[in-house]
N, C-alpha and C positions, 0 to 999 in steps of 0.2 A: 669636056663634060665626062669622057668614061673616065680620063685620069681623075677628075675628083669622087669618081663613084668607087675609082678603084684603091684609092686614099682612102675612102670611109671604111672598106670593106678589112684594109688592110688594119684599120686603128681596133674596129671590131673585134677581127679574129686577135687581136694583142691581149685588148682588154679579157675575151672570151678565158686566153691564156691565161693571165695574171689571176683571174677568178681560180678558175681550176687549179692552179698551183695555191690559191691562198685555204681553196676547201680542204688540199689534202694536204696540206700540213697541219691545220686545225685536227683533222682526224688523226694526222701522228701521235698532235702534242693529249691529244684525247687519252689514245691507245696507251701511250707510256707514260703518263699521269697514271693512268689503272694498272700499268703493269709496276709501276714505283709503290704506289700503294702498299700491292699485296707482297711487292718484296717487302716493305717497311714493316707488314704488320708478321708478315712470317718471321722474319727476323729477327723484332723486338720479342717477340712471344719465345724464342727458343733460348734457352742458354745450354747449349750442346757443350759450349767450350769448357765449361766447369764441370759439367758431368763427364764429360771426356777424360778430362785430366782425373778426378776422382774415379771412375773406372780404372784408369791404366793404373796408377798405384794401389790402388788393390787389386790388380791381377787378375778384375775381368775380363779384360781384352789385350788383344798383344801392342807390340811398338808401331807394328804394321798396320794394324787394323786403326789404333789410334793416329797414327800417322794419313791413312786413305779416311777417314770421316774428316779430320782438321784440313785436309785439302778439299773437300767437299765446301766443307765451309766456307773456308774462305775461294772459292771457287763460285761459291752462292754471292756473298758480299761482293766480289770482281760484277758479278753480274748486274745487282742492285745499284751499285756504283755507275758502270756504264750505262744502265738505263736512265738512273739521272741525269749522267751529263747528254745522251742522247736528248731527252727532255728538255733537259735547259737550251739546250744547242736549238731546238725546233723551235720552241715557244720564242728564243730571240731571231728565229727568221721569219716566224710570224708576228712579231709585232713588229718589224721593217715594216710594214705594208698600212698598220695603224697612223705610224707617221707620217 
């Protein structure tokens, strides 16, 4: 008898497990849904790239300075990037659990 009590308790704390891991991925896939978002919409809203480049030929700013904004840039994008596939990556280990 305690072995089947100690069986139930054991299936319990699994399922307890599996819950808790299913809650905090959905809050990952939450967080970085919101955080892809507002990379998406910063993003699309800037065009640094052309203004950059139209600066440095006319001799607003130097090779350097245009040089450290375009790595900025794309240092921004590297970021937006990764957070989607971080994204993607979560939401497909939370829908293993769907199935």
């Amino acid at each position: 008898k305690a072995q089947v009590i100690l069986s139930d308790m054991e299936i319990d704390t699994k399922r307890l497990d599996q819950i808790n891991e299913v809650n905090q991925l959905y809050e990952r896939v939450i967080s970085l849904k919101d955080s892809n978002e507002e990379y998406r919409k910063l993003l699309s809203t800037q065009n640094n790239d052309q203004l950059l480049k139209k600066a440095l030929k006319l001799g607003q700013i130097s090779l350097l300075e245009y040089l450290t904004e375009v790595n900025f840039l794309y240092q921004s994008m590297e970021n937006y990037l990764q957070t989607e596939k971080d994204f993607h990556i979560s939401l497909s280990e939370l829908m293993k659990y769907r199935l």
